[in-house]
TIVO-2410 file (N, C-alpha, C; in nm, 3 decimals):
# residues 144
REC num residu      c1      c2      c3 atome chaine
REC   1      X  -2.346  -2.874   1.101     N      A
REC   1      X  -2.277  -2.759   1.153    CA      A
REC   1      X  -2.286  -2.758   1.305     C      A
REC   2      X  -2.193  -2.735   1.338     N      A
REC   2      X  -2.195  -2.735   1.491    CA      A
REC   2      X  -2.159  -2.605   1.559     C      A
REC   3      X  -2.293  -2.602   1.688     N      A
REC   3      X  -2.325  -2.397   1.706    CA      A
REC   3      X  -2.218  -2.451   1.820     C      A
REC   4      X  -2.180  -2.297   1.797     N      A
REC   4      X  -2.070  -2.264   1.926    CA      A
REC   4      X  -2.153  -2.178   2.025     C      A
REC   5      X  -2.149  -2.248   2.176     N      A
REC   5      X  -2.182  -2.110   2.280    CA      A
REC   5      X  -2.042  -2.034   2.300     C      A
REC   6      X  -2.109  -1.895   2.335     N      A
REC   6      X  -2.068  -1.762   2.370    CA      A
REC   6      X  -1.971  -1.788   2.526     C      A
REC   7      X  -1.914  -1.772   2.569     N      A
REC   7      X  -1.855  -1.828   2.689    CA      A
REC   7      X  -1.827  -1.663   2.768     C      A
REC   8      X  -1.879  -1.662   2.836     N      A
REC   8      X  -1.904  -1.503   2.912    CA      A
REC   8      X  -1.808  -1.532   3.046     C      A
REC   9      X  -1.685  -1.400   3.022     N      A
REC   9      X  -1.584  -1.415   3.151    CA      A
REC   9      X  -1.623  -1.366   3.232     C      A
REC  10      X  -1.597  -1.464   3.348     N      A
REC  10      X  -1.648  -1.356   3.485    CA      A
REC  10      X  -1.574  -1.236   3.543     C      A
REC  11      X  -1.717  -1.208   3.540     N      A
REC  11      X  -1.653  -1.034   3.597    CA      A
REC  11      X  -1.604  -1.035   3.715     C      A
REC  12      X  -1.475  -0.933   3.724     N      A
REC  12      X  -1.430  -0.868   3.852    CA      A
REC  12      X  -1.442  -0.751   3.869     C      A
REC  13      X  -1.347  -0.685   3.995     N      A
REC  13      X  -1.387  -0.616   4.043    CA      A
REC  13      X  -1.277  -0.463   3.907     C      A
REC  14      X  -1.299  -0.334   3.940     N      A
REC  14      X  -1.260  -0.254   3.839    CA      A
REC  14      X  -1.136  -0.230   3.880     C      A
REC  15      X  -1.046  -0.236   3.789     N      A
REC  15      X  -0.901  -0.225   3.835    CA      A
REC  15      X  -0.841  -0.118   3.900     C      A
REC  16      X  -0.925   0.009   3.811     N      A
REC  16      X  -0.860   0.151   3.840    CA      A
REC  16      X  -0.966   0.150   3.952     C      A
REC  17      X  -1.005   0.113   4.045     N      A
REC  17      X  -1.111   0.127   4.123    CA      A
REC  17      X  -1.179   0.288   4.157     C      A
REC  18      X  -1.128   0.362   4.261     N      A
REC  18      X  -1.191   0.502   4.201    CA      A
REC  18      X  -1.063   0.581   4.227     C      A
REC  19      X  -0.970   0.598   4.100     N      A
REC  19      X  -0.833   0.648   4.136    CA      A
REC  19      X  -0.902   0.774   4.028     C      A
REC  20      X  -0.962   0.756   3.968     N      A
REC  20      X  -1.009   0.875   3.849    CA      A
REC  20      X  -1.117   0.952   3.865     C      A
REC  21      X  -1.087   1.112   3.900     N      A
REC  21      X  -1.206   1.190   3.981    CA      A
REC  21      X  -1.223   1.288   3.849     C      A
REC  22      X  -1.326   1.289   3.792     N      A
REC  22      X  -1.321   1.358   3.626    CA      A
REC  22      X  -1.410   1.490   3.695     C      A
REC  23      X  -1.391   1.584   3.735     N      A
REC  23      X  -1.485   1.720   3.676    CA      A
REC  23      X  -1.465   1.805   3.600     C      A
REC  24      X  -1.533   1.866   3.533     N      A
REC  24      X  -1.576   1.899   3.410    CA      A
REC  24      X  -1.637   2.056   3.478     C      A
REC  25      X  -1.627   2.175   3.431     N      A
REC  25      X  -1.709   2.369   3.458    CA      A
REC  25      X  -1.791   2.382   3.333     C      A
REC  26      X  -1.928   2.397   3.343     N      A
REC  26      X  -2.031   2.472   3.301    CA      A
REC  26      X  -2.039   2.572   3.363     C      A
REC  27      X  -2.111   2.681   3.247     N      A
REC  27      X  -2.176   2.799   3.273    CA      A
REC  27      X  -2.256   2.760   3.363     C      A
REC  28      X  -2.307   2.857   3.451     N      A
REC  28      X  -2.399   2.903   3.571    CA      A
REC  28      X  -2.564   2.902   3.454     C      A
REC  29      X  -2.533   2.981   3.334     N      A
REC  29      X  -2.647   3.001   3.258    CA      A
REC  29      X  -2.556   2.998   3.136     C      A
REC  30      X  -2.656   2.987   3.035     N      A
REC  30      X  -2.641   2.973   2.884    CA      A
REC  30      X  -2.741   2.995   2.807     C      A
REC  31      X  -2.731   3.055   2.680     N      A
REC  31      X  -2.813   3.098   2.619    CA      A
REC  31      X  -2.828   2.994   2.452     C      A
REC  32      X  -2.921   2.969   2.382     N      A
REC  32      X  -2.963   2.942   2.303    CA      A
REC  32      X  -3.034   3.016   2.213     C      A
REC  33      X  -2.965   3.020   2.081     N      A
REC  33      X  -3.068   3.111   1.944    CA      A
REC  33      X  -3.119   3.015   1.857     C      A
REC  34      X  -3.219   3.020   1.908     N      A
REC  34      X  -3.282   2.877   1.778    CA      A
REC  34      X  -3.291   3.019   1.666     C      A
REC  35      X  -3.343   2.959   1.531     N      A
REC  35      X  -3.352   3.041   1.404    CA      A
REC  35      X  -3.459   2.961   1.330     C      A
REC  36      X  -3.528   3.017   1.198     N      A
REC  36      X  -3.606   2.925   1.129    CA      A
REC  36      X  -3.545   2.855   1.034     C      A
REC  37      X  -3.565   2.743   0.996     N      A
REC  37      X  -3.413   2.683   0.916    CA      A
REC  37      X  -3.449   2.775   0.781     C      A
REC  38      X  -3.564   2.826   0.733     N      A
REC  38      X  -3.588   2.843   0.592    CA      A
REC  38      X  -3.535   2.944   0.541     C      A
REC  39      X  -3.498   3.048   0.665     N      A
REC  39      X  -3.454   3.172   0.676    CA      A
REC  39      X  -3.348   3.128   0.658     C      A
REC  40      X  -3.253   3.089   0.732     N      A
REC  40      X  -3.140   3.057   0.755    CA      A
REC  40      X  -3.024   2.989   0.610     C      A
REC  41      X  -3.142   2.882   0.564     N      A
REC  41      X  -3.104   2.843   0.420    CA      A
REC  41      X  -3.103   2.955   0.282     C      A
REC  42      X  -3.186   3.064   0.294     N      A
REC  42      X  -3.198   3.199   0.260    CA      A
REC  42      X  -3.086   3.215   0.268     C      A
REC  43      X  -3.026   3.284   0.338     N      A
REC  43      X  -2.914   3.382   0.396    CA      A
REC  43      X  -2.788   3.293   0.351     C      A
REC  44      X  -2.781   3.203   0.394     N      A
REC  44      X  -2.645   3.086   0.350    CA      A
REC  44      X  -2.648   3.035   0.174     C      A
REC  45      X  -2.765   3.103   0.137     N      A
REC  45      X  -2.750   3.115  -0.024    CA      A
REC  45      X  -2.725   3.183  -0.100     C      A
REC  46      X  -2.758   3.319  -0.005     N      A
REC  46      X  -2.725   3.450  -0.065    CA      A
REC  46      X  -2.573   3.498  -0.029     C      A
REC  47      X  -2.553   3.411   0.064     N      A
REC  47      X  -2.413   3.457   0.081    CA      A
REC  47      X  -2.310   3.384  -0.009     C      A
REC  48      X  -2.320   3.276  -0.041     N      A
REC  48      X  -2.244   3.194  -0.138    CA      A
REC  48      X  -2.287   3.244  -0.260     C      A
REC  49      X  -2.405   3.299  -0.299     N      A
REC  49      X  -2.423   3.389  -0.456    CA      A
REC  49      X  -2.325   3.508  -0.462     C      A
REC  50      X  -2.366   3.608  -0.344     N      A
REC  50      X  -2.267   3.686  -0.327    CA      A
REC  50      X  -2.101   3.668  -0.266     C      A
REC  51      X  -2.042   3.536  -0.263     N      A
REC  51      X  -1.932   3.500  -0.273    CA      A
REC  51      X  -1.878   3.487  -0.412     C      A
REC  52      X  -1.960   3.416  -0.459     N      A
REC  52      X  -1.909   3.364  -0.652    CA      A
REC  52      X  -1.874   3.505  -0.733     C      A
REC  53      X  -2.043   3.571  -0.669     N      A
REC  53      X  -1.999   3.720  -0.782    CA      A
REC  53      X  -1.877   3.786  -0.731     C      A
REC  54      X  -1.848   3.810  -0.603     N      A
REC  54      X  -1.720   3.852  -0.570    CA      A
REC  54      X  -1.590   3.816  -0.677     C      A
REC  55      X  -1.627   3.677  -0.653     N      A
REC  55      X  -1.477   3.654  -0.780    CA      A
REC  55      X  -1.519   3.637  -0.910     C      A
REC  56      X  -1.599   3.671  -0.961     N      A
REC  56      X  -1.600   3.712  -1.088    CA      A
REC  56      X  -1.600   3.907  -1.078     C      A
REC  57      X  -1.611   3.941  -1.006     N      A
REC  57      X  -1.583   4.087  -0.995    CA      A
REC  57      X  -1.448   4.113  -1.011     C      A
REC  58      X  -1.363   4.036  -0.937     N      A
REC  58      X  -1.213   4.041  -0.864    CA      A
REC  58      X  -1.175   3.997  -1.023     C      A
REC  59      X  -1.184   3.890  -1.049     N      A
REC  59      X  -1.117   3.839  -1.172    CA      A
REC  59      X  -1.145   3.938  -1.321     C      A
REC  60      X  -1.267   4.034  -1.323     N      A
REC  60      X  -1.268   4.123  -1.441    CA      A
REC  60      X  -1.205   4.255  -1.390     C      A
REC  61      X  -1.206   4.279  -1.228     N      A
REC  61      X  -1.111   4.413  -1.189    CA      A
REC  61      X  -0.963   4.373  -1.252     C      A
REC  62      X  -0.910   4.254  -1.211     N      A
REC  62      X  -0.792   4.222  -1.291    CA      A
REC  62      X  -0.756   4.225  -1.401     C      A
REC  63      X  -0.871   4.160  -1.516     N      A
REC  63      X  -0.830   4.155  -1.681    CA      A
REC  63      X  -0.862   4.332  -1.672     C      A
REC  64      X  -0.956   4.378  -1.615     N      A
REC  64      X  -0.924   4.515  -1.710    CA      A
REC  64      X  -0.850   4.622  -1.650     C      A
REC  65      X  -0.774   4.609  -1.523     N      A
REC  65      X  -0.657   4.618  -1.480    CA      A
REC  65      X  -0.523   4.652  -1.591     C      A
REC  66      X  -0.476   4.474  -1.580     N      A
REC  66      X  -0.388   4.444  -1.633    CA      A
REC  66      X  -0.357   4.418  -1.796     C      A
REC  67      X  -0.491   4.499  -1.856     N      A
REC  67      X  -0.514   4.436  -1.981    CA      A
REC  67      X  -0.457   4.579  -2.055     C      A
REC  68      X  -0.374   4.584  -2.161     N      A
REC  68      X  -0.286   4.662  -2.261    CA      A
REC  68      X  -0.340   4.676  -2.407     C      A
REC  69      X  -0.407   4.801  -2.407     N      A
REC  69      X  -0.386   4.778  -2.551    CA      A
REC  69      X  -0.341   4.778  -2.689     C      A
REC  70      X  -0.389   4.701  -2.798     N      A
REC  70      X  -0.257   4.672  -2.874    CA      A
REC  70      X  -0.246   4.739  -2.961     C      A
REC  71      X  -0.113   4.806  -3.007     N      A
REC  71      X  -0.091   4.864  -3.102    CA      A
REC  71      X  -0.043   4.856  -3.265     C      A
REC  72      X  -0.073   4.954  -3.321     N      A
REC  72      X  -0.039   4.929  -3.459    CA      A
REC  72      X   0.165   4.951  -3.515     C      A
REC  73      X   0.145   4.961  -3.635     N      A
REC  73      X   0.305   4.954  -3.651    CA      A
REC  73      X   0.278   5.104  -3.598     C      A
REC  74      X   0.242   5.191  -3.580     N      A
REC  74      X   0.310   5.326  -3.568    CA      A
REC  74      X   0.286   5.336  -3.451     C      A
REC  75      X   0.256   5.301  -3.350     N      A
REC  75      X   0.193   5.309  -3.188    CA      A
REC  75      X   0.082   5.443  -3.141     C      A
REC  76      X  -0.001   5.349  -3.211     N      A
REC  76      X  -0.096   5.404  -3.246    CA      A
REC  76      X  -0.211   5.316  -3.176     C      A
REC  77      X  -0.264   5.367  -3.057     N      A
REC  77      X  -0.376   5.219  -3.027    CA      A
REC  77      X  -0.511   5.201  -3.155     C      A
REC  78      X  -0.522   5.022  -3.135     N      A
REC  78      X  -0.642   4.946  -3.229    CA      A
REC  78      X  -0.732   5.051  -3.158     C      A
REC  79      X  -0.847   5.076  -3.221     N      A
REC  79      X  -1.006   5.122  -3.203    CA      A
REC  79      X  -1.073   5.012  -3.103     C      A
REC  80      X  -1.015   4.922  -3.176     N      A
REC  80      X  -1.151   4.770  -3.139    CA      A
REC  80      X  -1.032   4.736  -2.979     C      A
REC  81      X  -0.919   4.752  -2.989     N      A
REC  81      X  -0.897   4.723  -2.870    CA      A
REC  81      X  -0.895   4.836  -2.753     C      A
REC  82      X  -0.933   4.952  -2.834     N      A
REC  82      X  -0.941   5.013  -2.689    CA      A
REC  82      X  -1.083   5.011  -2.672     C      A
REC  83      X  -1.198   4.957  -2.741     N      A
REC  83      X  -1.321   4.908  -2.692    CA      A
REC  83      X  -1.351   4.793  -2.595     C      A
REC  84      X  -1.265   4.702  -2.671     N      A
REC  84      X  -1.237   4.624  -2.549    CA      A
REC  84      X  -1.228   4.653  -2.419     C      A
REC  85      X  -1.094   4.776  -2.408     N      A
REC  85      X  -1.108   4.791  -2.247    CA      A
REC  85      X  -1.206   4.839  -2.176     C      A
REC  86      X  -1.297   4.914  -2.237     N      A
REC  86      X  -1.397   5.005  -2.210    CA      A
REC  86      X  -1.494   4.863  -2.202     C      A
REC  87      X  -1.472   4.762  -2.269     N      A
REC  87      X  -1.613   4.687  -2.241    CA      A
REC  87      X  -1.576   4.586  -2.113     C      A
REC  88      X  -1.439   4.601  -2.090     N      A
REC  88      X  -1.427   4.504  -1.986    CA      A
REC  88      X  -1.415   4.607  -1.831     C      A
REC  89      X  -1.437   4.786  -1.829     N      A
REC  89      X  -1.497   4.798  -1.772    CA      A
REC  89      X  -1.626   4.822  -1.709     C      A
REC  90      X  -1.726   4.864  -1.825     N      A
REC  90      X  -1.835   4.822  -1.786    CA      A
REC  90      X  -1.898   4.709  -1.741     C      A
REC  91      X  -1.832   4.579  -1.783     N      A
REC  91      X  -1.894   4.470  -1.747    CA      A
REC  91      X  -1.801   4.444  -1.593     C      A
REC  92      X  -1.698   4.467  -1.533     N      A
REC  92      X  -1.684   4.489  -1.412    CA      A
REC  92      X  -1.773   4.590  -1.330     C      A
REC  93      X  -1.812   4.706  -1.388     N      A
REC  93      X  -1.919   4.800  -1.316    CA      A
REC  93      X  -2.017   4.740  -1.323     C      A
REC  94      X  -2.089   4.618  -1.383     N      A
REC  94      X  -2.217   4.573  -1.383    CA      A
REC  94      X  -2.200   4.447  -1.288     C      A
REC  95      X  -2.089   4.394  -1.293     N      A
REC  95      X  -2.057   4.316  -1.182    CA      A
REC  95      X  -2.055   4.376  -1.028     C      A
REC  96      X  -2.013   4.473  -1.014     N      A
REC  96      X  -2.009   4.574  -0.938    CA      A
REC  96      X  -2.145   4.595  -0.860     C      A
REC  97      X  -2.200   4.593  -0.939     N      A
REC  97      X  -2.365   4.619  -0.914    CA      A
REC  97      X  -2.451   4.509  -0.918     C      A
REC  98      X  -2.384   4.357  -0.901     N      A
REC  98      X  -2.440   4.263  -0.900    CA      A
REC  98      X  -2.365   4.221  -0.752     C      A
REC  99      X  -2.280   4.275  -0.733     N      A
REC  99      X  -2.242   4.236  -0.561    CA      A
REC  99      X  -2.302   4.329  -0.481     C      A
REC 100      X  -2.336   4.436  -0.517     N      A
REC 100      X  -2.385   4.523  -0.385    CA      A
REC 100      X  -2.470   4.478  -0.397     C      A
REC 101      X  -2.633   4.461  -0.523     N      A
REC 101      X  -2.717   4.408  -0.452    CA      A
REC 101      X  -2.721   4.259  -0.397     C      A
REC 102      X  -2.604   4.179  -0.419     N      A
REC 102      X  -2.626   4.045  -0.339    CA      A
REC 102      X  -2.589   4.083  -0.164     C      A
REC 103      X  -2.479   4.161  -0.174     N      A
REC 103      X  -2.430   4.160  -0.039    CA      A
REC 103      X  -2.586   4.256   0.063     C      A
REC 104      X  -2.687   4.317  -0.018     N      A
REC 104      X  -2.794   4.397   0.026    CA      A
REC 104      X  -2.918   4.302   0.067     C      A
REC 105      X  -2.912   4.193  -0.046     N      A
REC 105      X  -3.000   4.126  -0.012    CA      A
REC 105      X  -2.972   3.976   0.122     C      A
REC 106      X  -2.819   3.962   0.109     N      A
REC 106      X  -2.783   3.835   0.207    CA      A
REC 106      X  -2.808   3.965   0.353     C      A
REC 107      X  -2.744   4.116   0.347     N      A
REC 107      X  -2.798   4.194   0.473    CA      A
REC 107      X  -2.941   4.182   0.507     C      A
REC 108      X  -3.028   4.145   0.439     N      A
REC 108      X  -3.195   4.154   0.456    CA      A
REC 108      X  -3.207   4.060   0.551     C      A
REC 109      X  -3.198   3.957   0.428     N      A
REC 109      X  -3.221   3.799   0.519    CA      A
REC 109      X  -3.134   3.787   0.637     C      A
REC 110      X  -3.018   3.857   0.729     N      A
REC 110      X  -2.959   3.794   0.830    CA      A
REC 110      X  -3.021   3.867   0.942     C      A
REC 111      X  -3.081   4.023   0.864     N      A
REC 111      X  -3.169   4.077   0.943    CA      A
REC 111      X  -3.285   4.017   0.987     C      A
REC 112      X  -3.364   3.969   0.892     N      A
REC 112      X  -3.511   3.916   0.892    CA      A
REC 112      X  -3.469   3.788   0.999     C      A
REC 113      X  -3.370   3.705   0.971     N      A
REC 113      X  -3.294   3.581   1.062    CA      A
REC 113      X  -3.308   3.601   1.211     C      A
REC 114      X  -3.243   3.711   1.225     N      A
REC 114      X  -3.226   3.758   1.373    CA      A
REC 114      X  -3.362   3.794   1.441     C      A
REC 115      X  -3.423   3.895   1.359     N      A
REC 115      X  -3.523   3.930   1.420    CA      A
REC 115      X  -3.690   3.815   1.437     C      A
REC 116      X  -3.619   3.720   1.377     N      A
REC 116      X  -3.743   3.583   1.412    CA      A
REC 116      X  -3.676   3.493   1.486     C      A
REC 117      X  -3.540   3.551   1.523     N      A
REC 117      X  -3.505   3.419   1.625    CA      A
REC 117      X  -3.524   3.451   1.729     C      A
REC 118      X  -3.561   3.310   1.820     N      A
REC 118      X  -3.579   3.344   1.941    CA      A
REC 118      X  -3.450   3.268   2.050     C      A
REC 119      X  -3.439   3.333   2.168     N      A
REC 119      X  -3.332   3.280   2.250    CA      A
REC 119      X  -3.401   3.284   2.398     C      A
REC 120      X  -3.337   3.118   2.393     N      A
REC 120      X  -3.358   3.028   2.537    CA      A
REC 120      X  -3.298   3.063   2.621     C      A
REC 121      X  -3.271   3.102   2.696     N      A
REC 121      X  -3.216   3.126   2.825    CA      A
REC 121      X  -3.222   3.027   2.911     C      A
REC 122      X  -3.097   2.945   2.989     N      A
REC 122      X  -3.139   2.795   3.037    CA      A
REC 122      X  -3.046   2.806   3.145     C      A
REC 123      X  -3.072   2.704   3.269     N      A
REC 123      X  -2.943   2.753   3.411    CA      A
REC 123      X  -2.919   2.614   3.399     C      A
REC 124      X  -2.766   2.573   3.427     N      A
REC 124      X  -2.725   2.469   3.464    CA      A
REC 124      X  -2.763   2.419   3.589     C      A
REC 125      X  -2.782   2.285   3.626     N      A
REC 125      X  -2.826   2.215   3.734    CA      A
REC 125      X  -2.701   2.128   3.760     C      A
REC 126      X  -2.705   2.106   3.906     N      A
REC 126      X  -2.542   2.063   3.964    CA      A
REC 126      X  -2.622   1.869   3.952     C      A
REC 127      X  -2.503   1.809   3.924     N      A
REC 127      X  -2.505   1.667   3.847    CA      A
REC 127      X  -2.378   1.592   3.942     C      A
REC 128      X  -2.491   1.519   4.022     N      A
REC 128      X  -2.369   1.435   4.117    CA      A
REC 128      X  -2.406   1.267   4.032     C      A
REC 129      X  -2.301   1.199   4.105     N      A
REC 129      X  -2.320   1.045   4.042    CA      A
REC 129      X  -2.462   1.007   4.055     C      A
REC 130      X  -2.469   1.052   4.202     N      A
REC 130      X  -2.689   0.971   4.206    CA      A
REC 130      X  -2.784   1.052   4.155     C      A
REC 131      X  -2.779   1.163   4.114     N      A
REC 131      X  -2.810   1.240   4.044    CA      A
REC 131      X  -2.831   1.283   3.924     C      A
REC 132      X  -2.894   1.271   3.816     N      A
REC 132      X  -2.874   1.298   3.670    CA      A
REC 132      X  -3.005   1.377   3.668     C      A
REC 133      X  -2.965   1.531   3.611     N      A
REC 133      X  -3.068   1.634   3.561    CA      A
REC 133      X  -3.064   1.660   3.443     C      A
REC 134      X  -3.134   1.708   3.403     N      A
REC 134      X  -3.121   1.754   3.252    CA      A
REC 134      X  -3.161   1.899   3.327     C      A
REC 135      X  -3.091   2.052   3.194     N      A
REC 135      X  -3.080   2.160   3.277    CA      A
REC 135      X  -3.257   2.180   3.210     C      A
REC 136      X  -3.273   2.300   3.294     N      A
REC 136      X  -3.419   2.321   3.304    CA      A
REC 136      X  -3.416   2.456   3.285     C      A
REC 137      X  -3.536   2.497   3.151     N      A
REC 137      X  -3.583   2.657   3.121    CA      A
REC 137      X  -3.582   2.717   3.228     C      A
REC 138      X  -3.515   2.838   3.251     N      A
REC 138      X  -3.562   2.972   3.324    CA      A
REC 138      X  -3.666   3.011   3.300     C      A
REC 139      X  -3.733   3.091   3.360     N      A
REC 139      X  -3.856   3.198   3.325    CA      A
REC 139      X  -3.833   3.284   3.317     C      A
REC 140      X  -3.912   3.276   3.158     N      A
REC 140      X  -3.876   3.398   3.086    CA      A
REC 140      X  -3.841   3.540   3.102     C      A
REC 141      X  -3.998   3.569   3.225     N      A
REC 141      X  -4.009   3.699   3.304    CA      A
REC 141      X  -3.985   3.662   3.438     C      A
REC 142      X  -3.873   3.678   3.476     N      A
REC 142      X  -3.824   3.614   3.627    CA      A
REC 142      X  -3.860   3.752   3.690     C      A
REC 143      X  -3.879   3.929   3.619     N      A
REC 143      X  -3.937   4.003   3.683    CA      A
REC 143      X  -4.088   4.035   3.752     C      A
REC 144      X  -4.195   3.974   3.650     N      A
REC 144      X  -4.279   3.945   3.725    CA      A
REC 144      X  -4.337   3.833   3.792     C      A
***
């Protein structure tokens, strides 16, 4: 087998030489909310629990909505179907009561979220070509 060398072109000079002047506006300051992720995974669970029950709420407000009941030859409503409707509203009222307390408990956790997060407060630093900063914490208490 026979190795091939790599054949490296020589470099010139840059074509667009400096025809391209790129700046870019940052904030003066910026703020950061870190959160605890565990909390956070909390809250983004309870909110997708209390999404699902939503539409199973929505979808039994509808059947017992739109739901008729059926009659005999003399128009006369069934017994058993007007139980039916009665059972397809209670089980929407129990649904009912399975979204308020989800939507009570995803309110807890975004509370509990907030109130353990903490926020960075950070100032931009000016960034020339010879220059490279990374921006740097403020202090905290810049009053005392």
């Amino acid at each position: 087998m026979e190795s091939t060398e790599n054949k490296k072109a020589t470099s010139g000079s840059n074509p667009a030489g400096s025809q391209f002047n790129i700046e870019f506006w940052m904030p003066e300051k910026f703020e950061l909310k870190m959160v605890n992720a565990s909390t956070l995974t909390d809250y983004e669970l309870w909110v997708g629990i209390t999404s699902v029950l939503c539409n199973f709420l929505v979808g039994f407000v509808v059947a017992a909505i739109t739901y008729s009941p059926q009659l005999d030859g003399d128009s006369k409503i069934i017994p058993a179907s007007q139980y039916a409707q009665s059972l397809l509203w209670v089980v929407t009222a129990i649904f009912a009561l399975f979204v308020i307390g989800a939507v009570c408990v995803a309110y807890q956790k975004r509370k509990t979220m907030n109130l353990k997060a903490k926020k960075l407060d950070y100032v931009a630093t000016v960034v020339t070509e010879s220059m490279r900063q990374v921006p740097t914490k403020m202090a905290e208490d810049e009053s005392t």
